[in-house]
N, C-alpha and C positions, 0 to 999 in steps of 0.2 A: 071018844077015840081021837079026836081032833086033837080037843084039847092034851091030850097026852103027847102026840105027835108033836104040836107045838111047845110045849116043854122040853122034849128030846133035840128038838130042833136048833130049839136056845143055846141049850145046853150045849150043845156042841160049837156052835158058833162062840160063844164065851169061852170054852175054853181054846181055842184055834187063836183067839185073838189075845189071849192070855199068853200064851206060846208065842206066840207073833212077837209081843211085846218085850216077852223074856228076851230072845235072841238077840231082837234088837237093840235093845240096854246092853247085854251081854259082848256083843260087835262095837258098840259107843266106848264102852270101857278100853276096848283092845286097840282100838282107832289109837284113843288118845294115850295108851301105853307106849305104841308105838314111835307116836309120832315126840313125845319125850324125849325119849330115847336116839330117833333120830338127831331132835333138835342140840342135844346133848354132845352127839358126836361132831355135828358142824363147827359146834362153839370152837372144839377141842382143834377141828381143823379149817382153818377159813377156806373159802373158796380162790383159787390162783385164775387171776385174768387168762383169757386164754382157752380155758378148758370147758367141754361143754358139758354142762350139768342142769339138772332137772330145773331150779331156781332159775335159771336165767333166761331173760324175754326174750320172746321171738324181736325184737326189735334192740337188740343187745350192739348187732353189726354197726345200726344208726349212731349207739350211743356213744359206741367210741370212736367213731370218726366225728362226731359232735365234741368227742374230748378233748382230742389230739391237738390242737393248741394248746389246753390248759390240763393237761393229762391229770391230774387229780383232783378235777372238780367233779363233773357228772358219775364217773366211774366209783369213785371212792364211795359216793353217796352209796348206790345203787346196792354197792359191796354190802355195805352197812343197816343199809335200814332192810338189805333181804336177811340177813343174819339176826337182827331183829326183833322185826315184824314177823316175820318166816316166809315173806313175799305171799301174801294171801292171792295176788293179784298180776297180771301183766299189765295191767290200765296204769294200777300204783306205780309201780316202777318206771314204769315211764315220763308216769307226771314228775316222779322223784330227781331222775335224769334232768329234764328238760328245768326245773328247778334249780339244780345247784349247777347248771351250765352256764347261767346269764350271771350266778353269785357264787364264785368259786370258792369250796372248801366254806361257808356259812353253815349251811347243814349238816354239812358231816360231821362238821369241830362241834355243834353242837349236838348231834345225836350222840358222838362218841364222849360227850362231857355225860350228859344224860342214863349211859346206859352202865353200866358192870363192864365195859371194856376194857379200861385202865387195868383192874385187876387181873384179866387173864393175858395182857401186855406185860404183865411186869411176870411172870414166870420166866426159868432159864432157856425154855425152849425159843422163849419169842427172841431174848437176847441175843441168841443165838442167831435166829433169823434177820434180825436189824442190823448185825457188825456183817453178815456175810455181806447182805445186799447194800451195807454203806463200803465195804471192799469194793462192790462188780461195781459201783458207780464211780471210784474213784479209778480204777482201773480204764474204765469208758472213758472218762474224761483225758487222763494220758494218754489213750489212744486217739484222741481227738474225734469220738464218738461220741456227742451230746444228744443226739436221737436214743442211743441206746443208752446213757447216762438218766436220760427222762424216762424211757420206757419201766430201765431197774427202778426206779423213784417210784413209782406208781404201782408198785407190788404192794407196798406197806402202808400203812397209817402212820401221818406224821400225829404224834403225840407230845405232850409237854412233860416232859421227863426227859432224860437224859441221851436214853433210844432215840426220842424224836429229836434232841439238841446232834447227834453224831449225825444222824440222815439228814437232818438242814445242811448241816458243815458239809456232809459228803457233794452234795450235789451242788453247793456254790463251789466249791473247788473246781468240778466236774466242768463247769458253765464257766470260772474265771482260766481253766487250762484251754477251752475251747474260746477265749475273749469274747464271751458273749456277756456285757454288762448287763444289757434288759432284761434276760434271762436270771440273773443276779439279782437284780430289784425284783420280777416279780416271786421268785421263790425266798427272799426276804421278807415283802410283805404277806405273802401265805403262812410261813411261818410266825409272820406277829400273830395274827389272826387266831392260828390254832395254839396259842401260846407257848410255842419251841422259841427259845435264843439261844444266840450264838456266846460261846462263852468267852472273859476278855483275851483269854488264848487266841483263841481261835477267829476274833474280832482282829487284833492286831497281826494274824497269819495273813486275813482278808486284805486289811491295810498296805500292808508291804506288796503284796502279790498286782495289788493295783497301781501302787506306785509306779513298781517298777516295770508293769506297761503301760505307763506313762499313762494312765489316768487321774489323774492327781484331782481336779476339778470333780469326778466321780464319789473319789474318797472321799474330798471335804466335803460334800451334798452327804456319804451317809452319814461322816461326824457330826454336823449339823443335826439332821433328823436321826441318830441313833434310836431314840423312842422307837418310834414309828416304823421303823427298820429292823426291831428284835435283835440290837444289838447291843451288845456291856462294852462302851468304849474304854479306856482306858488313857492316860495322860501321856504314857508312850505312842498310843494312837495317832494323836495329834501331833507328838514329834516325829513321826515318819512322816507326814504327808507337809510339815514346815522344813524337813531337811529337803526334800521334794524339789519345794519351791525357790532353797536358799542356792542350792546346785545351781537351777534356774535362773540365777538373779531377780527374781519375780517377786520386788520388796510388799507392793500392793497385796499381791493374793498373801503371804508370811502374814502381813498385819492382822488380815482378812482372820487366817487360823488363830491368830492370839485371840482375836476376840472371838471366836464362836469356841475356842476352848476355856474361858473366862464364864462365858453364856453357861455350858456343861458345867461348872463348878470347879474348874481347875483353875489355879492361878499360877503365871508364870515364874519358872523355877531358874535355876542356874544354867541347866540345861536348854530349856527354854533361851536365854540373854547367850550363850555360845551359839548356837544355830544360826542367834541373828546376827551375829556380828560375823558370818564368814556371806553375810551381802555385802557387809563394809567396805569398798576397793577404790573410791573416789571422792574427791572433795563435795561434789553436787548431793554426796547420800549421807552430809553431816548434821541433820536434821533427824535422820533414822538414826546416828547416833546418839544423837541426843537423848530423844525417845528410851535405846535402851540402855542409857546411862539412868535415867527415871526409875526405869523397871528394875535395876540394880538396888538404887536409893529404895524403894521400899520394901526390898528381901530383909530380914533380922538377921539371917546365916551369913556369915564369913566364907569369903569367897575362895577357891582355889587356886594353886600356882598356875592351872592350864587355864583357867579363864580369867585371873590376872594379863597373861602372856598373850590371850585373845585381845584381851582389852589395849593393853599398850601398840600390839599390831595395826590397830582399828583405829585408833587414835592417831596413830603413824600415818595410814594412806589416806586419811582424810585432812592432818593438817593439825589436828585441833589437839596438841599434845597438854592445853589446858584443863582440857575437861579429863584428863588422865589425871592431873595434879588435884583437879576436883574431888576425884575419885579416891585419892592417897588421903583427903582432909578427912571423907565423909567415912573412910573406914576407921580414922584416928579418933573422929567424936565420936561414934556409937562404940567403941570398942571390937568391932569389929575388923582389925586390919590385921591382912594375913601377913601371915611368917616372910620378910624374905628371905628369902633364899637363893643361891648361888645361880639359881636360872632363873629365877625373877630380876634379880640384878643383871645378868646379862641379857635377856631380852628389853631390857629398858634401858640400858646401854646402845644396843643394836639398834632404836626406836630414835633415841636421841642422837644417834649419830649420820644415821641417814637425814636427819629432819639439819643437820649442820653445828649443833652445838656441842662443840669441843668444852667449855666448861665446864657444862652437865654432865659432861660423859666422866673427866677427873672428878667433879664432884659428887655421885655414886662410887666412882671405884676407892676414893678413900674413904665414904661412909661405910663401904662394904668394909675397911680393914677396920675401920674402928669400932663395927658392932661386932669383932670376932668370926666377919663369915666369911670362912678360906674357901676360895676361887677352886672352880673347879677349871679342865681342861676347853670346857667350850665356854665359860663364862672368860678368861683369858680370850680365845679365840675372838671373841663377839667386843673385847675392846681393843684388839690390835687390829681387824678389821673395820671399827669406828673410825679409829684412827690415820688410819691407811686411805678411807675414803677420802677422810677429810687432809690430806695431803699434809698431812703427820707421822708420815715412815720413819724418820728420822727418830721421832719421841716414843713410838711402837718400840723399833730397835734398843734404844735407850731403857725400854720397860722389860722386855726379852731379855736383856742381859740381866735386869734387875733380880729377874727372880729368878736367873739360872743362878746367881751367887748363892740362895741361899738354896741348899740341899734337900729340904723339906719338901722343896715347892719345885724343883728342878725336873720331874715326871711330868709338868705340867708343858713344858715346852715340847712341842713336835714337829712332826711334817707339817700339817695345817698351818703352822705358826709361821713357819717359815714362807711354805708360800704364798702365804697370804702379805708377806715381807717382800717378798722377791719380786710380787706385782705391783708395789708401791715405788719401788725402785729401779722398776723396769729401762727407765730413758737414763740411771748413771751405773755406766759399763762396769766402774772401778766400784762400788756397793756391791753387785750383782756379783763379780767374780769374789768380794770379800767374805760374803752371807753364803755362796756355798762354797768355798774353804771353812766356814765357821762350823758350816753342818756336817762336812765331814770330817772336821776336827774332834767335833764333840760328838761324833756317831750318832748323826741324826739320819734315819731310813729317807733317802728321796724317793718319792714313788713317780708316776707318770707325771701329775700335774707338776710337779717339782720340776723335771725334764725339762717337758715342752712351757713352762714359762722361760727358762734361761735359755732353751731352743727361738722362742721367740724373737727374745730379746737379739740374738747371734742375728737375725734377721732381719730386722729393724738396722741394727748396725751394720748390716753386710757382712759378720766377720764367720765366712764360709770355711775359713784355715781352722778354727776351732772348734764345728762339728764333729770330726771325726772322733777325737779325744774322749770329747760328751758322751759320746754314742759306747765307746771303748768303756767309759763307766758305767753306763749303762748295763752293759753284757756283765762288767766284773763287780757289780752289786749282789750285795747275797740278803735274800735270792733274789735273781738279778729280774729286773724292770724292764719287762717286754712293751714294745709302740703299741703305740693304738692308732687310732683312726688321724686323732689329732697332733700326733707326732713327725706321722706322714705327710700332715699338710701343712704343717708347720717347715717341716725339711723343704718340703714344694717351694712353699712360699720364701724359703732364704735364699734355693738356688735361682729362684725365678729374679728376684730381686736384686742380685747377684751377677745376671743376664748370663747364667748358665743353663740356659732353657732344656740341654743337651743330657744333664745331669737329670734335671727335674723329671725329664722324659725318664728317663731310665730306673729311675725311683719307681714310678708309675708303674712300671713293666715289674717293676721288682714284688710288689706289691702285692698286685694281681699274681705271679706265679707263687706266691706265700700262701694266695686262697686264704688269708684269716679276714680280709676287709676287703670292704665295694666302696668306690670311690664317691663318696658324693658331692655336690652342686659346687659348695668352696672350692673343692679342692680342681674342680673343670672349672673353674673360672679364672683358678689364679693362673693355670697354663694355659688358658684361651689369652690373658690378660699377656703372659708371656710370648704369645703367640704375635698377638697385636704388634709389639714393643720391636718385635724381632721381623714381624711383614711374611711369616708361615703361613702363607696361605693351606699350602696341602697337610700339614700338620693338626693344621685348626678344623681342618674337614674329617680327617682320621677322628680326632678325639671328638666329633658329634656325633660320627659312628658308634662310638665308646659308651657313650650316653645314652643314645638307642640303647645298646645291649643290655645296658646296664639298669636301662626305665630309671633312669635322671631327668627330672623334670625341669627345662630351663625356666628363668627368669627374667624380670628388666635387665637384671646387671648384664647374663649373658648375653642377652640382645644386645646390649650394649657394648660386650667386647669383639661382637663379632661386626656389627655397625665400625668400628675402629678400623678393624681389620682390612673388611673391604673398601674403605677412604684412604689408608695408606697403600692398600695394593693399587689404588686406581680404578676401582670398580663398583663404580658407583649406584648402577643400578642395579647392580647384585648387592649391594647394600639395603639397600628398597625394599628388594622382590626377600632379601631376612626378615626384616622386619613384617611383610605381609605375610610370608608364611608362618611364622612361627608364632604372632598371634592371634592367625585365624584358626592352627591347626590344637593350640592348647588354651585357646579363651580366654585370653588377658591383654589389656589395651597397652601399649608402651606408655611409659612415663616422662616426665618434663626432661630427667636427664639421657634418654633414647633420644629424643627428638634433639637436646642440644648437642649430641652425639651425630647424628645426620645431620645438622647445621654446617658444623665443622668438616663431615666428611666433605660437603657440596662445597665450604670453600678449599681442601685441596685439591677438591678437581676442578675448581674456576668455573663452580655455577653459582654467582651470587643471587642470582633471581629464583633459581629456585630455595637457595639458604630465607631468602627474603619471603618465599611465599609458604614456608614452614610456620613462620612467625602467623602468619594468621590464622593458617591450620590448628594452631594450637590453642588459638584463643577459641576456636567456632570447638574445638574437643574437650572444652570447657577446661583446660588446664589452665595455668599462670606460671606466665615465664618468668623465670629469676633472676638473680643477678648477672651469674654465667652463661646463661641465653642470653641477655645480651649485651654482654661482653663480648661471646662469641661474636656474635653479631657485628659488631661497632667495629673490631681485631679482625675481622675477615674482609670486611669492604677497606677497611685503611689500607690491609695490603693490596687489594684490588686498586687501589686506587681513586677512590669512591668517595671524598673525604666528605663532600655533600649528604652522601647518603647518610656517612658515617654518622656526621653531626644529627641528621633527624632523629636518628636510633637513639644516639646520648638523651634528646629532648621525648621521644617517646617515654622512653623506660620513666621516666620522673612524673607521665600522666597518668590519668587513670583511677579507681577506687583503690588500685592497692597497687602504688608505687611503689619500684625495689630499686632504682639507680644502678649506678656502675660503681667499681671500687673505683679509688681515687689515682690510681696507676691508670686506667684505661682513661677517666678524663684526661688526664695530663697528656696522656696521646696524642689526644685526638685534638688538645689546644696544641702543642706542638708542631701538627699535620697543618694547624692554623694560622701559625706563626702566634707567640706569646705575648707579643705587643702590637695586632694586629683588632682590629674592630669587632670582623668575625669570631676571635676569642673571647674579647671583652662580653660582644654578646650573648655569646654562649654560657657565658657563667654568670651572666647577672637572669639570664630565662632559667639557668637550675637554681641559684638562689632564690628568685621571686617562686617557683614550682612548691621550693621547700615549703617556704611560709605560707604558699594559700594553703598548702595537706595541712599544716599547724592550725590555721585556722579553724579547718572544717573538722578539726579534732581525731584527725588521722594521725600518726606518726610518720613522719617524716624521712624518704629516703635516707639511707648512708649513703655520706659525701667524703668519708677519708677513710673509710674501712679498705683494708689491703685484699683481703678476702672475703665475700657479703656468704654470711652462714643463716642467712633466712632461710626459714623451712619452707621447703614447697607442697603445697596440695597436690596428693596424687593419686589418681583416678585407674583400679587396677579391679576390673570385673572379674569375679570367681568363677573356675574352669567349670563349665554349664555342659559338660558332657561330651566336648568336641576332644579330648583329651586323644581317643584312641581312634578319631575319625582319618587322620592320615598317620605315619610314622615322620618322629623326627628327620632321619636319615633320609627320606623320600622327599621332604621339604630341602634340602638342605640339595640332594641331586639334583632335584629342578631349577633349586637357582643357578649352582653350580654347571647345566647344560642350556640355561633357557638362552634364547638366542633374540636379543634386544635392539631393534635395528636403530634407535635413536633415542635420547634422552626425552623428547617430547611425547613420544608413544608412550612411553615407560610412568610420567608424569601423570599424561591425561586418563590412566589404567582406574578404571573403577573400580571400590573394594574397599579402602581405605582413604581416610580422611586429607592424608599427606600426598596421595598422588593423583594432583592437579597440577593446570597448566599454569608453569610460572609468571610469576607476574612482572612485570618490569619496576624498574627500579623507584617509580613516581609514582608506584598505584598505588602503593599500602598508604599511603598520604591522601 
């Protein structure tokens, strides 16, 4: 009975546990039905940052603010290896996280290499998904949102395809509209890594975009390392960041690019030898021509008319019109020498005529006739202005007429022609009235510059009876030839000249009620200068006002006419208190000719001591006085009376590192002031003659001793307005001197502020 019991017993337990196991199996089967099926759907749709879903760690919050620097390192991983792996784990994940945080995008570039992702990346849907979100980045980025430019970047998988080449592009755009270079470099090197580059499009879109916020030094680092930066340079690459530099005159860094675009495999092109030659502008940079005179020498190609025409220009302002002839041989022996042509000849015309050689210039223009090559209108032009330079108006004219005889060639003749005639013949009256009777004989259109040169000329001559006539043609020109700016100051400048100061005025006013033009600086100076000549004080004050209104920025010159002004009015310290104001208020030091300007005024008001302690003011302002300082100088004490003084000054001006003397009219003065047969003259002119010959010796050049006029250029010392421009108004400088109330010349002298107003010195001390 046991044993039965125990049989029954079994029995039932075996089969309970048989059952057991069924179900079991049977639950295993469905588990992993399911979770297929799941895994299936995920593929189909990735997980969007942001949202909370089952997959993701309770330590999810940490990981992306561990990203947030590098927004697709840690996160992207995380993304990826839970898609997967199927995230078995929260531990994994995090160790995964903190993995590709210290080595950004490593892991993920290689799980996504490793896995079947490529393939469900390249369906229309994901396409779809990558152009949206390379829009919102590029969008961000014009909104000058690079936070939400990074944030859109980190939705997707950067991949090596195409997709992933648009999303790199989107987001350096993003990072270059927001000027964040670093940002630049490091979403460049992410991209090498997960093998996305940038295409040579879209490489040289980068290029210019940098340029032209003046990162230039940037570019050239990625041309440099393009490798390494996932970039397809391209040879126009490197000519955007060489025109860069040649803008710049920056010959060093230009060389710099030839050779690191040499290094990439490009050799320089024609294109290349034009960029460089617009550094060309000085004799010091004829070594860099050189150079790319070389780089010419070993092209095979035949060069063009516009870099022919570079080449002859470059050659021009550096001097070296040889190595153009160089050029002419080396394109005859290889067979390489281009066509000329009508504007090849006249730009080498133009070349050789600025450089002075009149016989080069006839001899192109008759090789041009005898190879058959008919002259166009600017190739004409480019040798009547050779010529004209070179003070051949005469043989110009003579050529003008030549080819109006023949009919062929008579379209060639025009306005240009002529006025480019009319400027060569400016100083003879009887030319000038002949050349435009010719032109309107022969019905040649005068336009403005045609006007206002024989306006000039009326000006020059004083002949103020025959503007009006001008003008009458002017109106009955068809269609007729309205003023311009330089018309108006051209008329100024006749009636000023004229001493019809009364007229010039009333032009002004004319002008102004016309509303077609603003007066600028010339044209207040030539009636400031009118003002001076005539002692308008109140006049000269009105048109400062005018300038104010007008935001006309003065100059030395006008410091200078209104310095005049107040010396002839007798107002000497308001002379001064100009000069201090109007340099402190616009940020520019006065120059040699300001100062020999207040020399002169202090000797019509009969202060030689202060004239005398100018002179050293100028020297401690680091200027150098010139010949007409002191002139002035020597010509103000003779009339004072001074003849002693006078004689030091002669003997000054002849010492020193840079000797300027006096012209030979003011010596003869002041031996005259000496008596000519007198010892004190003898001496006098045997101390300038020994003066001469020690500068001769020490290899100096030696004062002028018979020049009528001394035209030595002066150094002058004129600091860039540093922002005090709109710290007072003109008209407010100009009241305060006009009301300041100056109790004595010595007060006004010893005023601190500027260099000139100290206590004069007496007649013995500058010795």
């Amino acid at each position: 009975m046991a044993a039965m019991l125990y049989d029954v017993a079994a029995a039932v337990i075996v089969e309970t546990l048989s059952c057991v196991w069924l179900e079991a199996a049977m639950f295993g089967c469905a588990a992993i039905t399911y979770l297929a099926v799941a895994g299936g759907m995920l593929a189909k749709k990735p997980l969007k940052g942001g949202q909370n879903t089952p997959f993701r760690s309770l330590s999810a919050k940490h990981s992306t603010a561990k990203t947030a620097t590098y927004p697709r390192s840690g996160a992207a991983a995380v993304r990826f290896t839970a898609s997967e792996r199927k995230i078995s784990s929260n531990i994994s994940a995090n160790n995964s996280a903190a993995k590709t945080a210290s080595c950004p995008r490593s892991e993920a570039a290689a799980a996504r290499t490793t896995s079947n992702e490529p393939k469900m990346l390249s369906s229309p849907d994901s396409a779809k998904m990558y152009a949206s979100v390379a829009n919102n980045i590029r969008e961000r980025g014009n909104a000058k949102d690079l936070q939400g430019a990074v944030a859109e970047f980190g939705r997707l998988p950067l991949v090596p395809n195409r997709m992933g080449e648009e999303l790199l592009n989107s987001i350096v755009q993003a990072c270059m509209s927001c000027g964040d270079c670093n940002m630049v470099q490091h979403h460049l090197l992410n991209g090498q890594s997960c093998g996305a580059r940038l295409t040579h499009a879209n490489t040289r879109t980068l290029i210019k975009a940098l340029v032209a916020a003046n990162q230039n030094n940037f570019a050239e680092m990625l041309l440099k390392h393009a490798s390494r930066f996932s970039l397809q340079a391209s040879q126009a690459c490197f000519h955007e960041v060489l025109h860069a530099h040649a803008l710049a005159g920056d010959c060093k860094a230009a060389w710099c690019v030839i050779a690191d675009m040499r290094n990439a495999g490009f050799m320089p092109n024609q294109v290349s030898c034009s960029i460089l030659l617009k550094l060309i502008s000085s004799q010091s940079q004829a070594a860099d021509l050189s150079k790319i005179i070389e780089l010419l020498d070993s092209m095979d190609a035949s060069v063009d008319d516009v870099l022919v025409c570079s080449i002859t220009e470059a050659c021009l302002r550096v001097g070296r019109l040889d190595l153009l002839s160089h050029m002419t041989f080396h394109w005859g022996n290889n067979g390489h020498s281009p066509t000329l042509t009508a504007p090849i000849y006249g730009a080498m015309i133009r070349a050789f005529g600025q450089a002075g050689y009149v016989e080069r210039i006839w001899a192109l223009w008759d090789e041009m006739q005898l190879k058959g090559v008919e002259p166009t209108e600017i190739s004409l032009g480019c040798m009547v202005e050779a010529l004209v330079a070179n003070t051949e108006a005469d043989a110009a004219w003579r050529l003008v007429r030549e080819i109006w005889q023949n009919e062929d060639r008579r379209h060639l003749v025009n306005t240009v022609t002529y006025s480019t005639l009319l400027k060569g013949v400016a100083d003879k009256p009887e030319q000038v009235e002949a050349m435009y009777q010719e032109m309107r004989e022969r019905q040649i259109q005068c336009n403005t510059i045609t006007y206002n040169t024989i306006l000039n000329h009326l000006a020059q001559c004083r002949a103020t009876h025959r503007v009006p006539q001008l003008l009458e043609d002017m109106k009955n020109s068809t269609p007729p030839v309205e003023p311009d700016i330089v018309t108006y100051s051209t008329l100024i400048k006749c009636f000023c000249a004229s001493g019809n100061l009364n007229r010039a005025l009333g032009l002004l006013t004319e002008m102004r009620a016309d509303g077609k033009f603003v007066p600028d600086e010339m044209m207040y100076n030539t009636l400031l200068d009118g003002c001076a000549k005539e002692q308008r004080l109140s006049d000269a004050l009105r048109l400062a006002q005018e300038m104010k209104n007008d935001h006309v920025r003065p100059s030395n010159y006008t410091l200078s006419m209104f310095v005049k002004l107040m010396g002839r009015c007798k107002k000497l310290s308001k002379a001064f208190d100009v000069v201090d104001s109007l340099t402190e208020e616009f940020g520019f030091r006065p120059n040699i000719q300001v100062y020999t300007c207040l020399i002169q005024a202090c000797f019509i008001n009969r202060q030689p001591a202060k004239a005398l302690s100018l002179l050293d003011r100028i020297l401690e302002d680091g200027l150098r006085p010139d010949a007409k300082t002191y002139v002035s100088l020597v010509r103000g004490h003779l009339q004072m009376g001074l003849v002693d003084t006078a004689v030091e000054l002669v003997r000054r001006s002849y010492r020193g590192n840079f000797p300027v003397g006096v012209d030979s009219q003011c010596l003869e003065e002041v031996v005259a002031k000496l008596g000519k047969g007198s010892a004190a003259a003898a001496g006098l002119r045997k101390d300038v003659e020994e003066m001469r010959q020690h500068q001769r010796g020490k290899g100096h050049s030696a004062a002028p001793l018979h020049l009528r006029s001394s035209k030595t250029k002066t150094s002058e010392r004129s600091s860039k307005n540093i922002g005090k421009q709109d710290s007072r108004s003109f008209v407010g400088a100009m009241s305060q001197v006009q009301h300041k109330a100056v109790t004595s010349e010595t007060m006004s002298a010893t005023r601190a502020g500027a260099p000139w107003r100290q206590a004069p010195l007496k007649a013995g001390a500058a010795y």
